[in-house]
C-alpha positions in Angstrom: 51.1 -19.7 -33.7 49.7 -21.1 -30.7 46.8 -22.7 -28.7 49.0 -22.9 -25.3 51.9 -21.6 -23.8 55.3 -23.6 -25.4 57.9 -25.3 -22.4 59.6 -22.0 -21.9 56.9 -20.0 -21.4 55.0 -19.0 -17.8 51.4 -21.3 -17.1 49.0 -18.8 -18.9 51.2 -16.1 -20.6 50.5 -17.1 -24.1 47.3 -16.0 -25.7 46.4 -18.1 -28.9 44.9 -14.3 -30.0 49.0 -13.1 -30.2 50.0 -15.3 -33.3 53.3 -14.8 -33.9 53.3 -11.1 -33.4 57.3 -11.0 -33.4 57.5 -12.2 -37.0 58.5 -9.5 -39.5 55.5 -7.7 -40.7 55.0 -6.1 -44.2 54.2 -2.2 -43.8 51.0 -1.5 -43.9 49.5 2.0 -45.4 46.0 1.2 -47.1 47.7 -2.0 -48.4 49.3 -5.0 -47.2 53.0 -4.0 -48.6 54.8 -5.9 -51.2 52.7 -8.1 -53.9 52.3 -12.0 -52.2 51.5 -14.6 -54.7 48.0 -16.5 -53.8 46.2 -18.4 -55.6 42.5 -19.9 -55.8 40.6 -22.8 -56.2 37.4 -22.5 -58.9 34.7 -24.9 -60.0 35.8 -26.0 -63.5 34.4 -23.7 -66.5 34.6 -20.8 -64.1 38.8 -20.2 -64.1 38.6 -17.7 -66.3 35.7 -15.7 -64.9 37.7 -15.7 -61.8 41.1 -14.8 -63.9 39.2 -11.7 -64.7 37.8 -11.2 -61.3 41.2 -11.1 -60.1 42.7 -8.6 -62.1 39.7 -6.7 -62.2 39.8 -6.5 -58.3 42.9 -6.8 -57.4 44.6 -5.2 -60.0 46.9 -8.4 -60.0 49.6 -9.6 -62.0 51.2 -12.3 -62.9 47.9 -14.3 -63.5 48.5 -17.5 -65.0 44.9 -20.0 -65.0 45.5 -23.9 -64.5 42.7 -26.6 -64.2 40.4 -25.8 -61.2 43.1 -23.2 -60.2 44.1 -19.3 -61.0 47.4 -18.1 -59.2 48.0 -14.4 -59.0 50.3 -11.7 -57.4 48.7 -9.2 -55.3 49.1 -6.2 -53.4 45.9 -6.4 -51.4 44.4 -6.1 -47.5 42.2 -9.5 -46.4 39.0 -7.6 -47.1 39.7 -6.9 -50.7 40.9 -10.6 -51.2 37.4 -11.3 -49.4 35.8 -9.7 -52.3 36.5 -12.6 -54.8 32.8 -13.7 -56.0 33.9 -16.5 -58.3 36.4 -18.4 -56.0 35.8 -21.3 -54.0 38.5 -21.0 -51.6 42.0 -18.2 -51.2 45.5 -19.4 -50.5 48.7 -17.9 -49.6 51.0 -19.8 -52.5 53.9 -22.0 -50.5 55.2 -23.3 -53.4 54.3 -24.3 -57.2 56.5 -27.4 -58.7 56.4 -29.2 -61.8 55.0 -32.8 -61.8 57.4 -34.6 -59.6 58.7 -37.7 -61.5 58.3 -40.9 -59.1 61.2 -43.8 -59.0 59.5 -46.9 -58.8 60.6 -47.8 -55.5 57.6 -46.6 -53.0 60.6 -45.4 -50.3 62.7 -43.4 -52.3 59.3 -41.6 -53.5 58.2 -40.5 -50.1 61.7 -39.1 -49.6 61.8 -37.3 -53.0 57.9 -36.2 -52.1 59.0 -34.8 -48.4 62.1 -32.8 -50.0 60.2 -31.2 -52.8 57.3 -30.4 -50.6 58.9 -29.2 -47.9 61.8 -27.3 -48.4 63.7 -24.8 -46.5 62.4 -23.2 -43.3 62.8 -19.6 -44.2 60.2 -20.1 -46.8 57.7 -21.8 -45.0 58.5 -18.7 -41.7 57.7 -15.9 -44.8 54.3 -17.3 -46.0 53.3 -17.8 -42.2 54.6 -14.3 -41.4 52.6 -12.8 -44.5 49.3 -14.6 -43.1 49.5 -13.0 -39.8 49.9 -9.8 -41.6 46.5 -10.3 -43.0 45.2 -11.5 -40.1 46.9 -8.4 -38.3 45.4 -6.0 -40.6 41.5 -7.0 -40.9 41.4 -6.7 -37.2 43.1 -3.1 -37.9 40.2 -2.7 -40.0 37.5 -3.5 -37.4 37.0 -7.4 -39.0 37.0 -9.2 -36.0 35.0 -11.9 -37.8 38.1 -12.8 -39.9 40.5 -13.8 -37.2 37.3 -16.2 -35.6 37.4 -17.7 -39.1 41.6 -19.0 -39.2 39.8 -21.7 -36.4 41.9 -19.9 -33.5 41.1 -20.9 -30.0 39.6 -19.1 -28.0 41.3 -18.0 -24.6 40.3 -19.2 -20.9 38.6 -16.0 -19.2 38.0 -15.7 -15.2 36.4 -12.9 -13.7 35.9 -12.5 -9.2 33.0 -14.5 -9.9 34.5 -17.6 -11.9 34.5 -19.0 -15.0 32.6 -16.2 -17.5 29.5 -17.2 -19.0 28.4 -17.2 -22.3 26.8 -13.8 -23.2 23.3 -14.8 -25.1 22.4 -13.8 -28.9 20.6 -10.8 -29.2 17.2 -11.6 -30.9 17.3 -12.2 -34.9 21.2 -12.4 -34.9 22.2 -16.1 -36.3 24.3 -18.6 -35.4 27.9 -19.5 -37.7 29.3 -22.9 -38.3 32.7 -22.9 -38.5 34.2 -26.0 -40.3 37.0 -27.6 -38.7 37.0 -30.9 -39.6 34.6 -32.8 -37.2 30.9 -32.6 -38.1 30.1 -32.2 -34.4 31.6 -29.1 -33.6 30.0 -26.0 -33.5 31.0 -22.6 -32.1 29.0 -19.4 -31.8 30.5 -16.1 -33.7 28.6 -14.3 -31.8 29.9 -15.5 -28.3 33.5 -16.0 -29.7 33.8 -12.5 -31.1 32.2 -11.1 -27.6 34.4 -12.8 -25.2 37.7 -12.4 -27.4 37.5 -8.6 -27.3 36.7 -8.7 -23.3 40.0 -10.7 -22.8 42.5 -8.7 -20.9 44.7 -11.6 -20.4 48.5 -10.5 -20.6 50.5 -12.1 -24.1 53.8 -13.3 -23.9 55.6 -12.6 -28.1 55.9 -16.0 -29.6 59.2 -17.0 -30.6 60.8 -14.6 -34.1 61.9 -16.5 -36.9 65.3 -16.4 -35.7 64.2 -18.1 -32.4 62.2 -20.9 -34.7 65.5 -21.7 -36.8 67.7 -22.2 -34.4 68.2 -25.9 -33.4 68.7 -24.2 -29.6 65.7 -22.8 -29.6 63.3 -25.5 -31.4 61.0 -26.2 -28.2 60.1 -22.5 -28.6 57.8 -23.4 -31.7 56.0 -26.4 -30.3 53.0 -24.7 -29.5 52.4 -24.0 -33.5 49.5 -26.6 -34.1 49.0 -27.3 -37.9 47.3 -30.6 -40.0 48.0 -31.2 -44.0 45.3 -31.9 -45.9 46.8 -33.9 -49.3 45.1 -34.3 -52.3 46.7 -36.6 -55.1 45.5 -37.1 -58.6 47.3 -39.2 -61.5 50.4 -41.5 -61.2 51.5 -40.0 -57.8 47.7 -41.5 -56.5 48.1 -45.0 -58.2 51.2 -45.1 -55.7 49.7 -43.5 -52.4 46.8 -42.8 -50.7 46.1 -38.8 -49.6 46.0 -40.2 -46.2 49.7 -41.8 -46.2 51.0 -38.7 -47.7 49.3 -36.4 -46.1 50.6 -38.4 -42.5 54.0 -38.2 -44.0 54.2 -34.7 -45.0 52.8 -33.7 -41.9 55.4 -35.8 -39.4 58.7 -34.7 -41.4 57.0 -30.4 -41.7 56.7 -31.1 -37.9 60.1 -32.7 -37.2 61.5 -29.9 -39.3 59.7 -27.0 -38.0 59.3 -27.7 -34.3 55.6 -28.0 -34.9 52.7 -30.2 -33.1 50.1 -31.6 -35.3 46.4 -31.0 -34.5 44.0 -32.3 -37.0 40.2 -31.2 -35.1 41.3 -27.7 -34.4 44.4 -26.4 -36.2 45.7 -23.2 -36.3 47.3 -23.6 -39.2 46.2 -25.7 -42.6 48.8 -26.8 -45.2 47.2 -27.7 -48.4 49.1 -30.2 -50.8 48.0 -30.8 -54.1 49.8 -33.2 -56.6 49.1 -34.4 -59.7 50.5 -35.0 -63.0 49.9 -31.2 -63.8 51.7 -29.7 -60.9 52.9 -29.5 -57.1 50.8 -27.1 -55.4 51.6 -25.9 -51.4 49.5 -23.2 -49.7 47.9 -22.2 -46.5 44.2 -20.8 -46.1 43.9 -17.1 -45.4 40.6 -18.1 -44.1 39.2 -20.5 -42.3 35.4 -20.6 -44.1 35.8 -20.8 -48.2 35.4 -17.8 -50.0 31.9 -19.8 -51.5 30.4 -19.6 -48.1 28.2 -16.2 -47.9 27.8 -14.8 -44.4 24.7 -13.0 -46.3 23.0 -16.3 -47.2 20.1 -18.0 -44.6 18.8 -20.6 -47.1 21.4 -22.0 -49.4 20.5 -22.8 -53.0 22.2 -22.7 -56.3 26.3 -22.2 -55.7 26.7 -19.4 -55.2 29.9 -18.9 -57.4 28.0 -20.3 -60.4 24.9 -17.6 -59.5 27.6 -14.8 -58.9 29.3 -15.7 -62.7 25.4 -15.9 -64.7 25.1 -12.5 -63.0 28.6 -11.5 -64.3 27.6 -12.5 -68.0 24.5 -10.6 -67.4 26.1 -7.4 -67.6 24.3 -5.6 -65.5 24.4 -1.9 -65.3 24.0 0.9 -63.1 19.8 1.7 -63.3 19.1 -2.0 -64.8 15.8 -3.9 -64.2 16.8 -7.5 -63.8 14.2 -10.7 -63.1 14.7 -13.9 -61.8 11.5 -15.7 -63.2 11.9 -18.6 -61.9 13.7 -17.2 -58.8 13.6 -20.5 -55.9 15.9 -19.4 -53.0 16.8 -15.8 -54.5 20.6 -16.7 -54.8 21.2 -15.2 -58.0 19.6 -12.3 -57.3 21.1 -12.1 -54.1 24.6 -12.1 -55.6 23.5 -9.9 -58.3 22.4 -7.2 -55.8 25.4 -7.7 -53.2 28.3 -7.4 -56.4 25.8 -4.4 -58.5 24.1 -2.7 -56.0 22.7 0.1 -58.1 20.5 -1.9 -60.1 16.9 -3.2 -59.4 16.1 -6.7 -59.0 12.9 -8.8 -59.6 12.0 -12.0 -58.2 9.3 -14.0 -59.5 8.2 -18.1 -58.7 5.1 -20.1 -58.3 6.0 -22.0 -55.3 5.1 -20.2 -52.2 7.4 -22.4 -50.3 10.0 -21.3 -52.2 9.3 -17.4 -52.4 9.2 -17.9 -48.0 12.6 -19.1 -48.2 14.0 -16.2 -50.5 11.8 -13.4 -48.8 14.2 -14.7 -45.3 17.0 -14.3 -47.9 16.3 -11.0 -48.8 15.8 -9.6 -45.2 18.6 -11.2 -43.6 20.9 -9.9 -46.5 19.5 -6.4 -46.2 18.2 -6.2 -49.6 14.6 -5.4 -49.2 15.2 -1.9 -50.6 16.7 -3.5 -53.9 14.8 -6.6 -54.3 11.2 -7.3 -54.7 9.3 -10.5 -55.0 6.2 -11.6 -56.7 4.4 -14.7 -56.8 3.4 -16.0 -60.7 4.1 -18.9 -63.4 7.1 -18.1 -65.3 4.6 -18.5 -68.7 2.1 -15.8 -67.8 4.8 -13.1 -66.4 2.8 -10.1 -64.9 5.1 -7.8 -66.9 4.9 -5.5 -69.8 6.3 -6.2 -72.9 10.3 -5.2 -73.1 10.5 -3.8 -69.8 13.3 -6.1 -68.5 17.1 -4.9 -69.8 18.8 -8.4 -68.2 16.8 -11.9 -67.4 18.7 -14.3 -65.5 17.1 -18.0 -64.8 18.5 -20.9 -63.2 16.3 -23.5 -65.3 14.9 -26.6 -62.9 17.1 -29.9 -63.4 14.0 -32.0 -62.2 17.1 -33.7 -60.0 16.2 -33.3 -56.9 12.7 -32.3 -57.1 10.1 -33.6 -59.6 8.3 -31.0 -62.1 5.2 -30.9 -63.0 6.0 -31.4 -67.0 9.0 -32.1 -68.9 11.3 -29.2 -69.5 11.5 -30.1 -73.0 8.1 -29.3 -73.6 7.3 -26.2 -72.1 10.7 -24.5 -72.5 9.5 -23.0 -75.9 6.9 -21.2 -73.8 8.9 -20.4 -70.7 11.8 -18.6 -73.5 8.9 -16.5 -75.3 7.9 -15.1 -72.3 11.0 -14.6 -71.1 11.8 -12.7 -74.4 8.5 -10.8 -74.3 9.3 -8.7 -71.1 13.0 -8.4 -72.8 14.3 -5.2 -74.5 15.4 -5.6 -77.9 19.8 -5.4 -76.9 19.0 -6.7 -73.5 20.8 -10.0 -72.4 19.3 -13.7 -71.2 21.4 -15.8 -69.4 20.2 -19.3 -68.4 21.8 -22.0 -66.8 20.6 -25.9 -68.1 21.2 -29.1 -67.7 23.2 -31.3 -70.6 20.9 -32.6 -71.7 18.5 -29.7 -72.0 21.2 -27.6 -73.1 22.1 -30.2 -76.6 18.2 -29.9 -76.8 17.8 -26.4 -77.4 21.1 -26.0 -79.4 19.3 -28.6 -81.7 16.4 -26.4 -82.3 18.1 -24.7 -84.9 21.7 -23.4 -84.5 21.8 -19.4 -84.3 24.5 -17.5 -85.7 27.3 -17.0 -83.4 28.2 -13.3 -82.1 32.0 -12.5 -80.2 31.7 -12.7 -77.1 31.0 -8.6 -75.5 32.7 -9.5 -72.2 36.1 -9.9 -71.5 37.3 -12.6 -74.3 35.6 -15.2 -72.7 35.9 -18.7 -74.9 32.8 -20.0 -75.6 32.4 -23.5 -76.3 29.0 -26.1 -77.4 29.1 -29.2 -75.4 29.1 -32.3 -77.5 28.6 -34.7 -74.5 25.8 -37.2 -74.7 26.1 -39.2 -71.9 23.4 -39.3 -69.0 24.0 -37.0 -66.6 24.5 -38.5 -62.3 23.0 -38.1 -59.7 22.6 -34.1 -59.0 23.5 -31.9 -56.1 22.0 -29.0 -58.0 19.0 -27.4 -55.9 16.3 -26.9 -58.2 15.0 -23.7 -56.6 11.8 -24.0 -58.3 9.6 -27.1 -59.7 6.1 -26.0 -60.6 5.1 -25.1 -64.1 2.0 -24.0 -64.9 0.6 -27.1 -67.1 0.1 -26.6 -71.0 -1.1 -29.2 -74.1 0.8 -27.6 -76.7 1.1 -30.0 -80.2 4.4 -30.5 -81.9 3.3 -27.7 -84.5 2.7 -25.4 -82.0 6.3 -26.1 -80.7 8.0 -25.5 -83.9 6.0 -22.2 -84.3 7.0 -21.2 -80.9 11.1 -22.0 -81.0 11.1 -20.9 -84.5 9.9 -17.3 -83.1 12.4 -17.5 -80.3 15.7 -18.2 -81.7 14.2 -15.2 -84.3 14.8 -12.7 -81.7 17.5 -14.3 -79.8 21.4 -14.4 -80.8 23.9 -16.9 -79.1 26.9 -15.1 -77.6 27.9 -17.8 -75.5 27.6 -21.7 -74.3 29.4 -21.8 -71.5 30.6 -25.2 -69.4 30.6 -25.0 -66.0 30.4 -27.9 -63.0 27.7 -28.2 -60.3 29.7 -30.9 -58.0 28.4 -34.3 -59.6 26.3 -32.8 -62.2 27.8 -30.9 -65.4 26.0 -28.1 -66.3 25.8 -24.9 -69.5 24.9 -21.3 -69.4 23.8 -20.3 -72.3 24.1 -16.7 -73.4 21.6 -14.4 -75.5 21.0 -11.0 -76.8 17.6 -10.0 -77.9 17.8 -8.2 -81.3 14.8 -6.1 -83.3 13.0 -8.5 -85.8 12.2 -6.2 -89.0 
């Protein structure tokens, strides 16, 4: 791994594009050769949705789910691990330790923290090996994008004339903002991706792992570059800061490994996590989080939380799914993107809004599966049960006023949402708390098992006022109604007549908590 040539290597022989080409490589036939063990990060209430995802997928084993985490051995190429909807971001798995017990003295702790972390280099050489593998194999594959995205440096080209310019963007492509740790920095994909493949610079093989072990030979790896990022939670964080450890992880890996540290532009990440639940050590097998959609213009909801309301939506092949209350488009966008051979409905009232998802849908090349139609979400231009899945993202009136309280027009918004549904066809909406505790109040329906995967549904008891939110509320006009508290008992006590719960699922928005609740319509006799 390297950015420049290492003290025994000639002025411009090493190319940061040949990263460690002489370590051993796992065979690769279709797959990426024996099962690695990686694991994922997940926003909390999704773990098991992703635990699914993965063996679903993957076909992996040895899944075992953990707060905010889901570790997993697979047997995959990058572009199938690329495939995970419902994770936030994919690491190769260093090393997982129980909680480390701290001695009161701060010294000894750093010493205990920098043996347990660390470890032997062998280890540290196999994971590293395995990531180039990956990295190896999507540009096999023709994913040159996926080798931009591990933050590598991009070599110095001459031609007769000089330095090489930039080529310029062909018209309509975008631009992609790689994260890599200052707020400032920007590269274009488009440029990076152009100029890599023109490089005809010779490569000089970086040192083998035999090379990087020996004490003789420990200059060799110098040119690796590599920060720690450190998270602590719990007793260890009472003690240190995730800047102290982070700094003293990241000295001793360096001392130990022959490796420079380069915190704005590192070829290599080492993630830390420890807690009072476990030690977790991995690297990134890709730069960008798996959240971030290359198929996105205008973000909106998260798109792992839109990606598991479509997932309880069940959506099958030749379904008609709407989005009344559509914003951005981000759940149908992940809808149509994971089940392509449905059909997909957008509807909203803000024409703002429907601008913004209309540039979704074109720049995610959906056009042919998604169509969009201005209307309030209580007068739905629809016939009656002609919908088999309805999927809403309820506004949160966070960020955005509304033009009434929720509470008072949601018995309206759900009967026209269950109008245009067929009897056995499934609602999914996602609410806020307090929203949520409001409608379960209405009158508690009988509970029905769960129809996917054994997921573990659960009411939320919390009563406290919801924070500040960082949940987009993709759309914030409602058509304006005087309906009397009569009228509102009539109305929910028709809904909850046709709808049965099957789920109240917790999940997290950031700062804001949130619940998607789970229905199927039923005949009324």
């Amino acid at each position: 791994l390297a950015t420049g040539p290492g003290p025994h290597a000639s002025p411009g022989a090493l190319s940061s594009v040949g990263l460690v080409s002489s370590l051993p490589r796992a065979p690769m036939s279709g797959t990426c050769g024996l099962g690695s063990r990686y694991f994922c990060t997940a926003s909390r209430g999704l773990e098991q949705l992703l635990r699914e995802e993965v063996r679903r997928k993957l076909s992996a084993s040895e899944v075992e789910q953990v707060a905010g985490k889901v570790f997993f051995t697979a047997d995959a190429d990058l572009k199938k691990l690329k495939s995970l909807k419902c994770a936030e971001r994919l690491f190769l798995l260093v090393k997982k330790l129980p909680p480390i017990q701290m001695p009161r003295h701060k010294g000894k702790g750093v010493c205990l923290l920098k043996n347990c972390v660390i470890g032997e280099s062998s280890k540290w050489l196999d994971v590293v090996a395995k990531w180039q593998t990956l990295q190896d194999f999507s540009k096999e594959q023709g994913c040159t994008s996926d080798s931009i995205e591990t933050g590598i440096k991009r070599p110095r080209l001459q031609d007769d004339s000089g330095m090489r310019k930039r080529p310029k963007l062909e018209l309509g492509e975008p631009t992609t903002t790689i994260y890599d740790g200052s707020p400032t920095r920007q590269h274009d994909l488009h440029s990076v991706i152009q100029e890599s493949c023109q490089s005809k610079a010779p490569m000089q093989a970086p040192p083998s792992p035999d090379e990087l072990l020996n004490s003789k030979d420990r200059d060799a790896a110098s040119c690796m570059h590599f920060r720690v990022s450190c998270r602590c939670s719990g007793r260890i964080a009472r003690m240190f800061t995730s800047q102290e450890l982070g700094r003293t992880i990241g000295i001793a890996l360096g001392r130990q490994m022959g490796w420079k540290a380069e915190l704005r532009n590192p070829m290599l990440e080492v993630y830390v996590h420890l807690s009072d639940i476990h030690c977790v050590v991995g690297i990134p097998v890709a730069r960008l989080p798996l959240a971030s959609r290359n198929y996105i213009k205008n973000a909106g909801l998260r798109s792992t939380v839109a990606w598991a309301m479509a997932y309880l939506g069940d959506i099958k092949a030749g379904s008609l799914v709407l989005d009344p209350m559509c914003g951005l488009g981000t759940i149908l966008l992940e809808a149509a993107k994971e089940w392509p051979n449905a059909y997909y409905h957008g509807i909203d009232n803000t024409f703002s809004q429907l601008q913004m998802a209309s540039a979704n849908v074109c720049f995610a090349k959906l056009s042919n599966s998604i169509d969009l139609t201005r209307a309030s979400v209580t007068e739905l231009p629809l016939l009656n049960e002609s919908i088999d899945v309805v999927i809403c993202d309820i506004p949160f009136g966070k960020k955005f006023k509304i033009s009434q309280d929720m509470k008072t027009v949601m018995p309206k918004i759900l009967k026209e949402m269950v109008r245009v549904l067929q009897v056995n066809g499934t609602l999914v909406l996602l609410l806020s708390q307090e929203l949520s505790l409001d409608i379960q109040q209405w009158q508690k329906p009988k509970s029905h098992p769960s129809g996917k995967g054994k997921l573990n549904a659960q009411q939320n008891t919390d009563t406290t006022p919801v924070g500040p939110s960082t949940h987009l509320a993709e759309n914030v006009d409602v058509e304006h109604m005087s309906v009397t508290e009569n009228e509102q008992s009539e109305v929910k006590r028709e809904v909850l007549a046709s709808l049965v719960s099957t789920g109240i699922f917790q999940v997290s928005l950031g700062v804001t908590e949130a619940s998607i609740h789970r229905y199927k319509k039923i005949s009324i006799t």
